[in-house]
C-alpha positions in Angstrom: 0.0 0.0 0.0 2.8 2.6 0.7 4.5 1.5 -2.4 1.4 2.4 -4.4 1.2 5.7 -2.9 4.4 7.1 -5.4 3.4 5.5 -8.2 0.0 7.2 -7.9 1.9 10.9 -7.1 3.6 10.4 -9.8 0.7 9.6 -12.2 -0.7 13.5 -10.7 2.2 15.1 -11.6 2.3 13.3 -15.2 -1.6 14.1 -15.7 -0.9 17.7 -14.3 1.6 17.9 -16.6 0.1 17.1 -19.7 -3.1 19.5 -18.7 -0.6 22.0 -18.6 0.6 21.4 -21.6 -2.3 20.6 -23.1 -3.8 24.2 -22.1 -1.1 25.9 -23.4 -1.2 24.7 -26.4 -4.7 25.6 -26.9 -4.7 28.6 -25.7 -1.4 29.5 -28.0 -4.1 28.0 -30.8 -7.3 29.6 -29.8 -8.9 32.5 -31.7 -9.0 35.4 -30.9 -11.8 38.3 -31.1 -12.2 39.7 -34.3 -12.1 36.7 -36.1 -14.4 34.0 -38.2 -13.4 30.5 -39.0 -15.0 28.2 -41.5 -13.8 25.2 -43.2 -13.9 25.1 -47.1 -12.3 23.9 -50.1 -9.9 25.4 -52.8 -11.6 25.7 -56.0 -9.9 27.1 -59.3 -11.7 28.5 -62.4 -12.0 26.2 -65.3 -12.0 27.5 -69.0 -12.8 25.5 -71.7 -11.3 25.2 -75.0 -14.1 24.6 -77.7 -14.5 24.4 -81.6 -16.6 27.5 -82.8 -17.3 25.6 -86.1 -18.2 21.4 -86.1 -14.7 19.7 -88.1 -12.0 17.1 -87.3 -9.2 17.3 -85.1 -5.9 17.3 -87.1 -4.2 17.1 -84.2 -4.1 17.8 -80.5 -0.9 18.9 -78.7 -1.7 18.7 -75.1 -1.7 15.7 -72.3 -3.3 16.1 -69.4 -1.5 17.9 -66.7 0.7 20.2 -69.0 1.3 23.4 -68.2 0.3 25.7 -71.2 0.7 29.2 -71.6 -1.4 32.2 -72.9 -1.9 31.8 -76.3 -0.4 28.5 -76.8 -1.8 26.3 -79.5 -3.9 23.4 -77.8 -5.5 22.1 -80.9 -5.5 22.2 -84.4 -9.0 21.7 -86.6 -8.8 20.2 -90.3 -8.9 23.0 -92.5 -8.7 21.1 -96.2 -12.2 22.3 -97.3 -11.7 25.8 -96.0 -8.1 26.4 -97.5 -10.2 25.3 -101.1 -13.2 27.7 -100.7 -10.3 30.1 -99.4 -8.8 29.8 -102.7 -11.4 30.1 -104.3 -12.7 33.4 -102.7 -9.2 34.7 -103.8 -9.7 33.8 -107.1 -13.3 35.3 -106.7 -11.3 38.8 -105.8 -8.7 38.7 -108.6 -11.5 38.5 -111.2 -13.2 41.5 -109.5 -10.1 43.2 -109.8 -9.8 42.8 -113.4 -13.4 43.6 -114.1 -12.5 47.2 -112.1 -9.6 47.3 -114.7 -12.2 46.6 -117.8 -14.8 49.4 -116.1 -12.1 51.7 -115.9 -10.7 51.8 -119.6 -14.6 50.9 -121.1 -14.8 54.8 -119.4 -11.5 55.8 -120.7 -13.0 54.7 -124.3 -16.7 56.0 -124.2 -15.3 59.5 -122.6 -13.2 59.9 -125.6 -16.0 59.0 -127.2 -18.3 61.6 -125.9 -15.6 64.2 -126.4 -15.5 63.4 -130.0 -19.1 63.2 -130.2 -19.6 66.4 -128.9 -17.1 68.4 -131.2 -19.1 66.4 -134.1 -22.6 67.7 -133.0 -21.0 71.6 -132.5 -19.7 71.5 -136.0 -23.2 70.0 -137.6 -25.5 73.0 -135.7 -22.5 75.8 -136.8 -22.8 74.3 -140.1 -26.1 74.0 -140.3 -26.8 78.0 -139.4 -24.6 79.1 -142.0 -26.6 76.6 -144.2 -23.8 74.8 -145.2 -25.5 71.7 -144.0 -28.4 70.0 -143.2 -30.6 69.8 -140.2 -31.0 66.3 -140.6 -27.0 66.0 -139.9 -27.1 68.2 -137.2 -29.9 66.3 -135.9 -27.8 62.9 -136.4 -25.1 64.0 -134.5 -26.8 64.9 -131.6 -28.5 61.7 -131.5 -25.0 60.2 -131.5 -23.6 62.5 -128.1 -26.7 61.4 -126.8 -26.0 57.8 -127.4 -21.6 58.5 -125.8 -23.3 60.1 -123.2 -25.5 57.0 -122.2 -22.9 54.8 -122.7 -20.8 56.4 -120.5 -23.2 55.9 -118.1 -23.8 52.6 -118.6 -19.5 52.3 -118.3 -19.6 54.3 -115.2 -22.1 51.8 -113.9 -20.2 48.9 -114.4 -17.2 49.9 -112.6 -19.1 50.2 -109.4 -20.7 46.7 -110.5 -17.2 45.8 -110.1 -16.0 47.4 -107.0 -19.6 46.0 -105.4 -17.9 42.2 -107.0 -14.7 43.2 -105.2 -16.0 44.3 -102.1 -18.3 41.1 -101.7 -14.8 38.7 -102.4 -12.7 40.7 -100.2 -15.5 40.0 -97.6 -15.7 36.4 -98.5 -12.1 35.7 -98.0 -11.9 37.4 -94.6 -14.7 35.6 -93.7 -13.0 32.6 -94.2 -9.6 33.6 -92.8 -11.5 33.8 -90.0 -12.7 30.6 -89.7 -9.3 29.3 -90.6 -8.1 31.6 -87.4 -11.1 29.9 -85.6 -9.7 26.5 -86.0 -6.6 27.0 -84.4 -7.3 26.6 -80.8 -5.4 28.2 -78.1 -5.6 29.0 -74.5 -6.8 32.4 -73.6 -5.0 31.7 -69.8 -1.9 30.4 -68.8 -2.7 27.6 -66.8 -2.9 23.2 -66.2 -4.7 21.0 -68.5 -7.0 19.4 -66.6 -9.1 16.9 -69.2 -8.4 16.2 -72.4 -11.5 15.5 -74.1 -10.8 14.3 -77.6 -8.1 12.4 -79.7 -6.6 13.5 -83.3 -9.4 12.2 -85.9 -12.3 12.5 -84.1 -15.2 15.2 -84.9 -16.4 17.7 -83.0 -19.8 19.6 -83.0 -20.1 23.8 -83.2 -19.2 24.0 -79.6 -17.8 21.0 -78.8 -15.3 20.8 -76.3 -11.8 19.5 -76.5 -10.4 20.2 -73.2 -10.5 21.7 -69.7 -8.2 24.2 -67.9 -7.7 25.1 -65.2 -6.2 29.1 -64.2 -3.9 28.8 -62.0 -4.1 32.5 -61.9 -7.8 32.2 -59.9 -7.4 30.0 -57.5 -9.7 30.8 -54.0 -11.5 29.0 -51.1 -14.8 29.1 -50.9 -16.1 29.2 -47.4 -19.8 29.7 -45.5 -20.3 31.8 -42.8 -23.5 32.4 -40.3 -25.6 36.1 -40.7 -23.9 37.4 -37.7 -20.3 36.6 -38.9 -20.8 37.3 -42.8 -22.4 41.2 -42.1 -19.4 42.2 -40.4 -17.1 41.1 -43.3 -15.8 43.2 -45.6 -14.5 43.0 -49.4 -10.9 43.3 -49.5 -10.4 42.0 -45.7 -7.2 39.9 -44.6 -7.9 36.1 -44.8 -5.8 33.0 -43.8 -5.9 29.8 -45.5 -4.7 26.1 -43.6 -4.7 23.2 -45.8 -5.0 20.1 -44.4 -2.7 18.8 -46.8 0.3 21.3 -45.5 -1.3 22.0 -41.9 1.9 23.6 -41.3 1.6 26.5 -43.8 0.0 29.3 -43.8 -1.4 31.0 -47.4 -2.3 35.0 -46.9 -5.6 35.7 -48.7 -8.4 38.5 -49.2 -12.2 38.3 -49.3 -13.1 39.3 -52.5 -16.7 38.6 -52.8 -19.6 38.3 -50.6 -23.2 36.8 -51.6 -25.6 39.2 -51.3 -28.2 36.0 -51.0 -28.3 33.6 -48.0 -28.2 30.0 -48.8 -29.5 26.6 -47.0 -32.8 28.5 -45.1 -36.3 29.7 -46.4 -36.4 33.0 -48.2 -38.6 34.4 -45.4 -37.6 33.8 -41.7 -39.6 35.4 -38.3 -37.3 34.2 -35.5 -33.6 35.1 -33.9 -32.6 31.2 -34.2 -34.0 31.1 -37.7 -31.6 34.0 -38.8 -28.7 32.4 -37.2 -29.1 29.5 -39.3 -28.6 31.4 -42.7 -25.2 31.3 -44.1 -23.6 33.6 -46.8 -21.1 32.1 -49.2 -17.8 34.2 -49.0 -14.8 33.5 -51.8 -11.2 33.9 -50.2 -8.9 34.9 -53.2 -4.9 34.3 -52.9 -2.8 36.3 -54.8 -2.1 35.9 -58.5 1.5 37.0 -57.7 1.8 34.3 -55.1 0.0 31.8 -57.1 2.7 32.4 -59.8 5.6 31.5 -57.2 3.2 28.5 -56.0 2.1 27.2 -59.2 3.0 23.6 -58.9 1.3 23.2 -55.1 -2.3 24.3 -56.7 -4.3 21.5 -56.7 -8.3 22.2 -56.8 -10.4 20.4 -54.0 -7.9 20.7 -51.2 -9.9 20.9 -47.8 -9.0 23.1 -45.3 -10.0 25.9 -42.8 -10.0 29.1 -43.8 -9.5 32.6 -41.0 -11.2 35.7 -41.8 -10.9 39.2 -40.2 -14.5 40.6 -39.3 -12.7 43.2 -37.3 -10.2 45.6 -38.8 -8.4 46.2 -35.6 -7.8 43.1 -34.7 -4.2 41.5 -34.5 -3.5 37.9 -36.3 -2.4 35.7 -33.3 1.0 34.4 -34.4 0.3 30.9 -35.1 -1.5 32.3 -38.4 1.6 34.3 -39.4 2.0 33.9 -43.2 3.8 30.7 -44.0 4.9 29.7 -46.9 6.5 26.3 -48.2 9.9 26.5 -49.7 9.8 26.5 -53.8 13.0 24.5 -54.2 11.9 21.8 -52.0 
């Protein structure tokens, strides 16, 4: 019995002990004032790559999990039938360009013409008052101006017949540069393929998509937080992220959007406990700058917990000091 008697002092002291330590660990952990905690998820944006027009894939030059950068070919349509109807077109244009040529010296001709016509029917009237000829020749050549001056007319007409023929090819081979632009996919973001959707050969409808990406420049947490919490939150307030993939890092973020609807109750609610239950989806945005640095860590549907400050005066509590893991680990 006295033997026992240490052995259980000692088991105090042990059990004290770890309390103590215990405590003070949660109470180096505990949040303070001034803050909101939620758990959440990162999420990045997804852009799709699609086919404006419905063709085959010549050939696709991305694998899954590449990293691609702006503007960077991911796919390339078949463009056989459009390069013919291109040539075509141009074809289409040359001969418009010619006819413009033909208007211009049928104008050349028929203004000579007109010019010569008109001398013509001055000389048969001034010859025909000093009755050295006859009215029916002055009459004849006036008939004839009459006839350069429609012709002209008709010349003049042409020409813009052409230039209207021009116009119209021009317009069709634009057009179809465009499509032929079209067909060359690329990616409007830098960022990760995330699906690759098709294979080379296969056809695609107007629309179809051929992959996913992901932009690893929009990357955020989205979190829920209760009435109370969510109407003292601000756009633009600090935020902390904690994955629970790297619990011991720290990501620095910023609330940069707020719902102005709350979700998971009725649309109508009478009582204080009814209130508390609605929640109001808040996005937590990292910096693009930071995801740059980070790029290869981003990985969308990480869980985590996320720290938000409702309060502007209130002072992060160390343990959710920015931490960041090293990049050349």
């Amino acid at each position: 019995m006295r033997a026992s008697i240490p052995l259980v002092l000692l088991a105090v002291v042990a059990l004290a002990g770890g309390g103590a330590i215990y405590w003070n660990q949660q109470k180096s952990t505990r949040l303070p004032d001034g803050f909101a905690a939620a758990n959440g998820r990162i999420e990045v944006e997804r852009v799709d790559i699609s086919s404006k027009y419905a063709s085959r894939v010549a050939r696709i030059d991305v694998k899954e999990g590449d990293f691609v950068e702006k503007d960077a070919v991911v796919a390339q349509m078949d463009t056989a039938e459009l390069q013919a109807q291109l040539a075509a077109a141009k074809a289409a244009e040359q001969r418009a360009l010619a006819g413009i040529s033909r208007a211009e010296a049928e104008i050349a001709i028929r203004e000579a013409e007109l010019r010569l016509s008109e001398l013509e029917m001055r000389r048969a009237v001034e010859l025909e008052k000093r009755a050295a000829g006859t009215a029916a020749e002055a009459e004849r050549r006036t008939v004839q101006h009459h006839v350069a001056e429609a012709q002209i007319q008709a010349a003049r007409a042409a020409l813009e017949d052409a230039k209207a023929a021009k116009a119209a090819a021009k317009a069709q081979v634009e057009q179809i540069e465009a499509v032929l632009t079209d067909s060359t996919l690329k990616t409007p973001v830098r960022g990760r393929v995330e699906y690759k959707l098709v294979q080379t050969g296969e056809i695609v409808a107007a629309g179809g998509r051929l992959a996913t990406m992901l932009d690893l420049n929009d990357a955020y947490m989205t979190i829920f937080l209760p009435t109370s919490q969510a109407g003292r939150v601000r756009l633009g307030s600090d935020a902390r992220i904690v994955l629970d993939a790297i619990s011991g890092y720290v990501i620095p973020a910023t609330v940069s959007f707020v719902a102005g609807e709350a979700q998971f109750t009725p649309k109508t609610v009478e009582t204080a406990s009814e209130r508390e239950k609605l929640m109001y989806r808040v996005k937590l945005s990292v910096n693009p700058k930071l995801l740059e640095v980070y790029r290869d860590y981003i990985k969308a549907g990480l869980t985590g917990n996320a720290y938000v400050k409702v309060v502007p005066s209130a002072v992060w509590p160390a343990h959710l000091a920015p931490r960041l893991p090293d990049v050349t680990d």
